[in-house]
Every structure is written in structure tokens, then in C-alpha cells.
C-alpha positions in Angstrom: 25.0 -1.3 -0.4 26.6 -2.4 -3.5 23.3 -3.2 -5.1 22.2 0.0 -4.7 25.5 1.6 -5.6 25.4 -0.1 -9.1 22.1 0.3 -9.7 21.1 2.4 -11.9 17.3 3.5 -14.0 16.5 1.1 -16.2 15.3 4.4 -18.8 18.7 5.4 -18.5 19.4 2.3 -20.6 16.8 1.8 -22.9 17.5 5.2 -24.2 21.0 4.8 -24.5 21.8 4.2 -28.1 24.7 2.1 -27.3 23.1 -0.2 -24.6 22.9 -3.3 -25.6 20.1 -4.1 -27.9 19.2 -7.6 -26.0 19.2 -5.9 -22.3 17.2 -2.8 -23.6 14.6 -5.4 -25.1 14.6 -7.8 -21.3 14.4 -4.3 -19.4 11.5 -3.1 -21.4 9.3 -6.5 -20.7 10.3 -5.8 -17.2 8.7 -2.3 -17.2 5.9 -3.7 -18.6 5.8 -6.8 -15.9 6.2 -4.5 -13.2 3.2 -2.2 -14.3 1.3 -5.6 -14.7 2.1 -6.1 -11.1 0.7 -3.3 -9.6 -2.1 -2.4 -11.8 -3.9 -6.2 -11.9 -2.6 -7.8 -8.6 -2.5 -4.7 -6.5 1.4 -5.4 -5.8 3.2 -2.2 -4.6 3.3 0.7 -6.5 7.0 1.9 -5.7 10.4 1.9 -7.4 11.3 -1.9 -7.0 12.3 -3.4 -10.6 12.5 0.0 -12.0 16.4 -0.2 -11.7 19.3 -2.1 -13.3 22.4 -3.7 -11.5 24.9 -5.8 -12.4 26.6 -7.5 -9.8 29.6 -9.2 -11.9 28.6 -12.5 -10.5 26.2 -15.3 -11.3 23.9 -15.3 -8.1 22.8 -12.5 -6.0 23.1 -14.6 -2.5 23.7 -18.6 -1.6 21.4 -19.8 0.4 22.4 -22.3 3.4 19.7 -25.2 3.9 20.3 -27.4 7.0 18.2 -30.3 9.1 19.6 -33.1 11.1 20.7 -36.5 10.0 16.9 -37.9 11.2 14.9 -34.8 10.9 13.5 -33.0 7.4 12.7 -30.1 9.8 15.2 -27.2 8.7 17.2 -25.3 11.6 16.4 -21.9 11.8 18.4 -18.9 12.4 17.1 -15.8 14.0 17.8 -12.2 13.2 16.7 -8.8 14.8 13.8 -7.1 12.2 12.9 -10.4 10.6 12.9 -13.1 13.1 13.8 -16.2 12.2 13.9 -17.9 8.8 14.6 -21.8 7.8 17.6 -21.0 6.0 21.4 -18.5 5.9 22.2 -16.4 3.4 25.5 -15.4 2.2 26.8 -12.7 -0.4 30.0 -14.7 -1.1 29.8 -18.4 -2.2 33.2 -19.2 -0.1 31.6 -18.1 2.8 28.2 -20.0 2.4 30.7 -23.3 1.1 32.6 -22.9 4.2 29.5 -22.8 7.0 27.7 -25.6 5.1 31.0 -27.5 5.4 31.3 -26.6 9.4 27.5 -28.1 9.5 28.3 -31.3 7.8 31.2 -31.9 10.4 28.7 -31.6 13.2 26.7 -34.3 11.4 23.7 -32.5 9.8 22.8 -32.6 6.4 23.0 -29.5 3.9 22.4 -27.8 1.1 23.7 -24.7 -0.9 22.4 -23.2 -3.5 22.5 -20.2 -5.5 20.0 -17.7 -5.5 19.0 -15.1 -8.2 16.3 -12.8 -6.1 15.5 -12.1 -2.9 13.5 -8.9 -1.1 14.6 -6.3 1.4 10.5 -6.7 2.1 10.2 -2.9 1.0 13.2 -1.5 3.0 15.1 -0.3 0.0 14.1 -0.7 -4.0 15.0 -4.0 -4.8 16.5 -3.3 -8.7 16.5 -5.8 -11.8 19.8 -7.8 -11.6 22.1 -9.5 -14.1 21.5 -12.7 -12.3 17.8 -12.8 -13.9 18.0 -10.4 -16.2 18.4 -13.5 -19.1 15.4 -15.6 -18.0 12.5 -16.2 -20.3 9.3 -13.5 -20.2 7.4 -16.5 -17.8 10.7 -16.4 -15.5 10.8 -12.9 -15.1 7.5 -12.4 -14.5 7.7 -15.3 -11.7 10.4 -13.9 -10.2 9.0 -10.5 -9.9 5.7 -11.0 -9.0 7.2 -13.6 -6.2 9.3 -11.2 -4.9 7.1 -8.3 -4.7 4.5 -10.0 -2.7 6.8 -10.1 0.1 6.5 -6.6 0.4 2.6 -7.2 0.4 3.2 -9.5 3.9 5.8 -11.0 5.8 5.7 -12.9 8.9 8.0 -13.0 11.4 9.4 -16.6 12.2 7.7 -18.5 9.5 9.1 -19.0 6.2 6.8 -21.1 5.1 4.0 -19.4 5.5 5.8 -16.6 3.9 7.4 -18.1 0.9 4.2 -20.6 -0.1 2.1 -17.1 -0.1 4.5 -15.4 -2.2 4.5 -18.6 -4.4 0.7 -18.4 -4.7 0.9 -14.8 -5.8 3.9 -15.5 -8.6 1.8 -18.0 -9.8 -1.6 -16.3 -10.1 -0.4 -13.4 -11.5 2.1 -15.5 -14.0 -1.4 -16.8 -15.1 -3.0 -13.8 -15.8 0.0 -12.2 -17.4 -0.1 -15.2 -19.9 -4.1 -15.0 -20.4 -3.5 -11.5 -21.3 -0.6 -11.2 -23.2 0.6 -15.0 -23.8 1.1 -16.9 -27.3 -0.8 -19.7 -27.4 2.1 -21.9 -27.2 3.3 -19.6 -23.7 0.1 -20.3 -22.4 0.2 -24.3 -22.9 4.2 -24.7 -22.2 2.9 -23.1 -18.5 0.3 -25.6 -18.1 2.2 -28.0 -18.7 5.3 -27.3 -16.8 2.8 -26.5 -13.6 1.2 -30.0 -14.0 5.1 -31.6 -13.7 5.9 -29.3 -10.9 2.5 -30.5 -9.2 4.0 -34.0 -9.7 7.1 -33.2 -8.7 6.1 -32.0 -5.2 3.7 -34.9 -4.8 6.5 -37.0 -5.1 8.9 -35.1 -3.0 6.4 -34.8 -0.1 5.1 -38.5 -0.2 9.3 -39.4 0.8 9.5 -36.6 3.2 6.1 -38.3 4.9 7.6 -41.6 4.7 10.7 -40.2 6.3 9.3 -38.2 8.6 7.8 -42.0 9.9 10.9 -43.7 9.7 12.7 -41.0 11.9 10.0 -40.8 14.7 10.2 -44.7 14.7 11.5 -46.7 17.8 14.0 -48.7 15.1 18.2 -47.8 16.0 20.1 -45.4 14.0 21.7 -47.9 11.9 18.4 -48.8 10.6 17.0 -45.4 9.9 20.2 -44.9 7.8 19.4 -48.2 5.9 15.8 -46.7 5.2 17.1 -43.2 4.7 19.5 -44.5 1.6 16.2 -46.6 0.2 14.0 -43.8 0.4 16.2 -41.5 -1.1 17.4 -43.9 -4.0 13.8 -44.1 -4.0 13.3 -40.4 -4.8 15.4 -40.5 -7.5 14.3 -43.1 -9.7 10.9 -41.2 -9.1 11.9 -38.2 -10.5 14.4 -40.1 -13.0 11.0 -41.6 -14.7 9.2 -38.1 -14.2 11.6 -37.1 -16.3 11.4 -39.5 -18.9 7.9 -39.0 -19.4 7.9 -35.4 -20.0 10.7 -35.5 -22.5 12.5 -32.2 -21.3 14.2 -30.3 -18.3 13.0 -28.0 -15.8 13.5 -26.5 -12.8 13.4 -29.5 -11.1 15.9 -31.5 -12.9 18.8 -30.0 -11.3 18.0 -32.0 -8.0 19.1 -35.2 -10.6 22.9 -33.6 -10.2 22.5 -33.7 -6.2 23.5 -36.2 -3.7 19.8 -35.5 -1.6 19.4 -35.1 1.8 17.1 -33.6 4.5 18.3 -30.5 3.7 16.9 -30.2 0.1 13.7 -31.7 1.1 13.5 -29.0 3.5 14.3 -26.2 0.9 11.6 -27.5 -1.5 9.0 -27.7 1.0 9.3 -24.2 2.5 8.3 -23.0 -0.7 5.3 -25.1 -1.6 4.2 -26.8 1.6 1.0 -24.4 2.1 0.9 -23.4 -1.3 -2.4 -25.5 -2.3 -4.5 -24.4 0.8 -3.2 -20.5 0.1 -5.0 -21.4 -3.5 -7.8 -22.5 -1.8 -8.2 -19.0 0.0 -7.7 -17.1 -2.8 -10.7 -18.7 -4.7 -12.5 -18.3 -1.6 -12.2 -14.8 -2.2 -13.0 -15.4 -6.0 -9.9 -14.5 -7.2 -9.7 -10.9 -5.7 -6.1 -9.9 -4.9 -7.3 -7.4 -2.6 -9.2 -9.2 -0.6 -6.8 -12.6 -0.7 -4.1 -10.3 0.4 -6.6 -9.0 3.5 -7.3 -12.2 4.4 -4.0 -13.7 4.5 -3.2 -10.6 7.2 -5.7 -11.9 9.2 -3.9 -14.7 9.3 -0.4 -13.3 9.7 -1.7 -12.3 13.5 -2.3 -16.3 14.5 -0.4 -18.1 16.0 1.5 -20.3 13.6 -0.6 -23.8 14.4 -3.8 -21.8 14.3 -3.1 -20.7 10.6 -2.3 -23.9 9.8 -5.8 -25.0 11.2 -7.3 -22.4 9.4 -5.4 -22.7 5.8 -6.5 -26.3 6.5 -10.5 -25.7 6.5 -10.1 -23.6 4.0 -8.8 -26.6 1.7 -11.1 -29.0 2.6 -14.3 -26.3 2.4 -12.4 -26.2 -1.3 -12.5 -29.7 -2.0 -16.0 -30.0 -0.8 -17.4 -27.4 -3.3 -15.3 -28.8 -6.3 -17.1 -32.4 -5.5 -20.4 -30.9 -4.7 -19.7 -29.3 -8.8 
């Protein structure tokens, strides 16, 4: 209710001639990223991102990631409308401080952190909001793109599924948003960043497998500790020299500032884990939003292990054809 109390049209403010220069310049990319949206991915065509809020605060929610002490599988919570989802949400940072504290009493592992965006999946218009409103043009477009595809599809009881699809559209359509209208520079700052980000996941994944092996193990809990601290020490000299060799920060770098845990593992992977076979659909469908978005309904009324099974083939038919080229 407050975000759509404060909101307000974002034309209201770019023809105010006492709005702030900067913020009329931001909203008027976002106009133009939001017409992008529907027009050459086939997002929806309503009022989302056509309105401005400012919340007077620096994220919109907090979001409360938590797994047990020998598990990177995140506990769910379950709601009526949405089902369940791997994570808890909170409007006040307190309140999400104070549950992930309660957590870490009972022993699990947890993480907290700050969110700038999420949907109300095509419930209300979801407005532009002060909390992104300063990102760079690549950012914004992400975020919006991302965000609208959950309105596209949303399955009940699997945020993985859901948040690695909306991934795969953000990052299509931030692709063809640079092709089009990207500097040269834009365009090669994007590859670039996606390659680390590739790398970054690769590494994060090959700890969580290695985990994952250490915790189904017959060894006592004093030694799954022991490998729990190597492995995570591990993780960060890996990202430490990932780091080094790119010469810069990104989105990643923050985890640098974090004591990791299961928890964070567990964050990252819900958003990528079935990103690359998702790709691998969509250029099965040779590059058609439409049809990628049909498809991936199709797959929304499997059973969760089935479209696993089926993102699966898809990947490897992928694979095949790029060696057979």
C-alpha cells in the first residue's frame, strides 16, 4: 500500500519544470526501456515502470536466506497465492535482522540482504523506485526486464525455476537493448562483466558440489565443520584472485565483505542454477520470445524433477549441436 500511495506518473515529473534535472533524465531512459520491453521481448504491455515512488529508504524489502549447518538446500516458507519460495521477505530491516538472528540461535546458517526490486507478478503496477532509480542504463534495464518476466510466468513452489527464467529473460533482452542502442564501449563492458559473472558461478557452484559431498558423507560433525571452514576459505581466495585478474568490482565483490555460509550459496544459486539450460531452450526456439516463453509454460505444468529432466535434454541437445558446428 505505501508503494502505491507514493507512487506517482513518471510524466508528471518529466514535465515538471522543477523536477530534478538528473531524475527527469533516469525516468525518461526508463520509458524508453519499458517500451523496449514490450515491443521486442513481448513483456507485458501494462502500467508497471510507468510510475515513480520514493520510499525514503535504501532497499525496497530484505530478503532472509536460510539452510542448515550441513545442507546448501534453502528452507522454504510457504504462503497462500504463491506457494512457497526459498527465501522471507521483510519491509523493515529490524524485523528481517531480528528473524535471521532467531535462525542463527537455532543453528542454521543465514543471510540478509537488501533488495531493490521485486514483482507483485502482475497483481498491482509495480512503479520505478528510488532504490534503483540511480543505477546505470545496463542496470535498469536488467532490473526491469527481470522483473517483468515474472509477470510473463510464475511457478508455484519453485523459485528456482522461476528466478533462473526471469534471469534468462533480463539477460537476453539486456543484449538486445545494447545491440540496438549500446556505445560500443556498453556493449564490450557487458561482455565482459557476463564472462566474470560466468566465472563467478562456476566457482561458486564447484564449492557448493564439493559441499554438498562432504555433508552427505558418513565422516562426524566435527569433521564436516573442519571441511566446511577449508572449503569456504577456499571460496574466497577463488574469488579474491577472480578479482585480481579483472582489475575492477562488480556485483559479485560484495560477497568479499561476507563471512559465507550455506545460506549465500543458496541465494546465488536460486538465481542462476537453471539459467544455462533456460538459454539452451531459448535458442532452441531460435531466439523467439514468444515461443521461449510458450515453451517454458509447458514446462511450468511438470512436475518439478520432470522439468529438470527436460531443461536437462535440452542442454545437452545444445551442446551436441555447438560440437557438431
Amino acid at each position: 500500500m505505501e508503494l502505491l500511495r507514493r507512487a506517482q506518473p513518471i510524466s508528471t515529473i518529466t514535465e515538471d519544470p522543477n523536477a530534478d534535472p538528473s531524475l527527469k533524465r533516469t525516468l525518461a531512459k526508463v520509458v524508453a526501456l519499458r517500451a523496449f520491453a514490450s515491443r521486442e521481448l513481448q513483456l507485458p504491455d501494462n502500467q508497471s515502470y510507468t510510475r515513480y515512488a520514493d520510499l525514503k529508504r535504501p532497499f525496497v524489502v530484505w530478503n532472509v536466506f536460510v539452510a542448515p549447518e550441513f545442507s546448501t538446500e534453502p528452507k522454504k516458507w510457504c504462503f497462500v497465492g504463491v506457494g512457497c519460495v526459498s527465501y522471507r521477505g521483510f519491509f523493515s530491516k529490524a524485523d528481517a535482522d531480528n528473524f535471521a538472528q532467531e535462525l542463527r540461535r537455532e543453528g542454521y546458517d543465514v543471510s540478509v540482504g537488501g533488495v531493490p526490486a521485486y514483482s507483485t507478478l502482475g497483481w498491482f503496477n509495480d512503479p520505478v523506485l528510488n532504490t534503483f532509480i540511480g543505477y546505470s542504463e545496463t542496470e535498469l534495464a536488467r532490473l526491469i526486464f527481470h522483473e517483468l518476466a515474472h509477470q510473463v510466468m510464475y511457478v508455484r513452489d519453485d523459485s528456482a525455476f522461476n528466478e533462473s527464467f526471469a534471469t534468462v529473460v533480463e539477460l537476453e533482452g539486456v543484449r538486445r537493448w545494447l545491440q540496438r542502442n549500446g556505445t560500443a564501449a556498453q556493449r564490450a563492458a557487458w561482455d565482459a562483466t557476463q564472462q566474470r559473472q560466468i566465472a563467478f558461478t562456476e566457482i561458486v557452484l564447484n564449492i557448493r558440489r564439493r559441499l554438498e559431498a562432504v555433508y552427505a558423507s558418513g565422516v562426524n560433525d566435527t569433521d564436516k565443520r573442519a571441511a566446511k571452514v577449508h572449503l569456504f576459505t577456499e571460496l574466497r581466495a577463488e574469488l579474491t584472485r577472480l578479482q585480481t585478474a579483472a582489475g575492477g568490482a562488480s556485483r559479485s565483490d560484495r560477497w568479499h565483505a561476507l563471512q559465507l555460509n550455506n545460506a549465500h550459496l543458496a541465494s546465488i544459486v536460486t538465481y542462476t542454477q537453471l539459467v544455462p539450460a533456460l538459454q539452451a531452450l531459448l535458442a532452441q526456439q531460435h531466439g523467439d520470445m514468444g515461443r521461449f516463453y510458450a515453451a517454458v509454460k509447458k514446462l511450468s505444468k511438470l512436475s518439478a524433477p520432470e522439468r529438470v529432466a527436460m531443461l536437462q535434454s535440452a542442454a545437452k541437445d545444445a551442446r551436441k549441436e555447438a560440437g557438431a558446428s
